[in-house]
ZAKOLKOL-798534 format. One line per field, with one value per residue (C-alpha): chain; x, y, z; residue number from 1; residue in three letters. Coordinates in Angstrom, 2 decimals. Layout:
BEGIN
kette = c(A, ...)
u = c(X, ...)
v = c(Y, ...)
w = c(Z, ...)
nr = c(NUM, ...)
rest = c(ALA, ...)
This chain:
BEGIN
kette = c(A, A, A, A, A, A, A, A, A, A, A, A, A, A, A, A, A, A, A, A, A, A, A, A, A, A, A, A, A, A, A, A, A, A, A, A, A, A, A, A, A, A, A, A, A, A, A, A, A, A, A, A, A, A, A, A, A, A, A, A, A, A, A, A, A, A, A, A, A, A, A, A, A, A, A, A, A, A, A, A, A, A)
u = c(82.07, 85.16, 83.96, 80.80, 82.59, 84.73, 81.74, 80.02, 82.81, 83.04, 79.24, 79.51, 82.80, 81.18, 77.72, 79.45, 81.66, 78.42, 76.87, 79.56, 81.67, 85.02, 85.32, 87.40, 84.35, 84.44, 87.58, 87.00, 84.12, 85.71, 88.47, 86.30, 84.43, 87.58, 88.99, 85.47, 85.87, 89.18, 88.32, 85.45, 87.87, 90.09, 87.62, 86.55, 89.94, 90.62, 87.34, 88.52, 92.04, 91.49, 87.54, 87.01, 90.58, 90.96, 87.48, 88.65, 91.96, 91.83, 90.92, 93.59, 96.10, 94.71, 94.89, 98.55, 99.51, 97.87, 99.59, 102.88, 102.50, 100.88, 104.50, 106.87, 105.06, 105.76, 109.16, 109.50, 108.25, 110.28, 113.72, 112.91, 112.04, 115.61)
v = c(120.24, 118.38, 115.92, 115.34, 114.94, 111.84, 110.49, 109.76, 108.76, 105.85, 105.24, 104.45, 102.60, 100.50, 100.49, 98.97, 96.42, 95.22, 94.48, 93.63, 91.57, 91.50, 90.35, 91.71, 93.53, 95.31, 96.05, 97.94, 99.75, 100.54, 102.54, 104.31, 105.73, 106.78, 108.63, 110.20, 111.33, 112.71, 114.70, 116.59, 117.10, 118.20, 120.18, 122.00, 122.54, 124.38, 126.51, 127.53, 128.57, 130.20, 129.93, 129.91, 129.40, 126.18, 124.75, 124.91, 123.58, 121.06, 118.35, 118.37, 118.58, 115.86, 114.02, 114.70, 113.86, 110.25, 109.79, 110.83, 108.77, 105.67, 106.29, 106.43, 102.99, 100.93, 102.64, 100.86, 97.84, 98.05, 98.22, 95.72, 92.37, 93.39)
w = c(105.01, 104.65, 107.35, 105.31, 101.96, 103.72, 105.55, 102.46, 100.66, 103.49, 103.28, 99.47, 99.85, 102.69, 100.17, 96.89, 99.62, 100.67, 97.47, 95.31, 97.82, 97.49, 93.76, 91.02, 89.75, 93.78, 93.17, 89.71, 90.82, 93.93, 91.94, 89.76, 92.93, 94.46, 91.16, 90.94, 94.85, 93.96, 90.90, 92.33, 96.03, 93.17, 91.17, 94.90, 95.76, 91.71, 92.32, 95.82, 94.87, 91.03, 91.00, 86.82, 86.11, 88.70, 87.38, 83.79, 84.28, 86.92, 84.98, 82.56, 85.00, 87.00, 83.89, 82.99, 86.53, 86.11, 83.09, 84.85, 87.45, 84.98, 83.09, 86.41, 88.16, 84.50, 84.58, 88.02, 87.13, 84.44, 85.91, 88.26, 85.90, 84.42)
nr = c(1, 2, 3, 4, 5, 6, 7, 8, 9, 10, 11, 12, 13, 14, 15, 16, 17, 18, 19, 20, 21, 22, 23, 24, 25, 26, 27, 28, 29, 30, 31, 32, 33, 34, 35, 36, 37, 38, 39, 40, 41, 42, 43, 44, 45, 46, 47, 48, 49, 50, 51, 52, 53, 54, 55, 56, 57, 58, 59, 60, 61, 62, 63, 64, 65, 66, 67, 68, 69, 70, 71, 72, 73, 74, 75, 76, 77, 78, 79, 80, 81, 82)
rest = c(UNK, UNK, UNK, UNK, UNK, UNK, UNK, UNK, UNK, UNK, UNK, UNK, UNK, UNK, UNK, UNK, UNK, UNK, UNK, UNK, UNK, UNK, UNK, UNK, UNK, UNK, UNK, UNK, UNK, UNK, UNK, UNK, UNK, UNK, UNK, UNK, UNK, UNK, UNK, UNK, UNK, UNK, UNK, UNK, UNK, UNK, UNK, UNK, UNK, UNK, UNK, UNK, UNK, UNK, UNK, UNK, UNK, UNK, UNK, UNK, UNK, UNK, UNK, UNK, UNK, UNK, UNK, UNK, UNK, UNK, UNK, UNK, UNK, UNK, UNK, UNK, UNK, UNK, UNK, UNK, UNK, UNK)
């Protein structure tokens, strides 16, 4: 299953390339279908570890990890311009 999951990930990667080109708005869309991918791999992975409990709560913890990570990348950035 896991092999179909990535194969069609690659076929709609390869899809929006195709149409979009390799413009900013690519780019954009491009991220939104790979933080799409990764919520529902996420969302599986919740349901297949605490079934109700890892549905309900995966996507605020997904979300609190972005912002973590959103908050230690500026931090970065940050320090380095000083």
């Amino acid at each position: 299953m896991l092999t179909w999951v990535v194969d069609l990930f690659k076929n709609i990667v390869a899809s929006i390339e195709r149409v979009l080109g390799r413009s900013i708005r690519a780019q954009l869309v491009l991220g939104l279908v790979v933080a799409y991918v990764i919520f529902i791999g996420l969302l599986f992975l919740g349901a297949y570890i605490a079934v109700f409990w890892g549905i309900l709560l995966i996507a605020p913890l997904t979300a609190t990890i972005v912002e973590i990570y959103k908050y230690v990348r500026h931090s970065i950035k940050v320090e380095e311009t000083q």
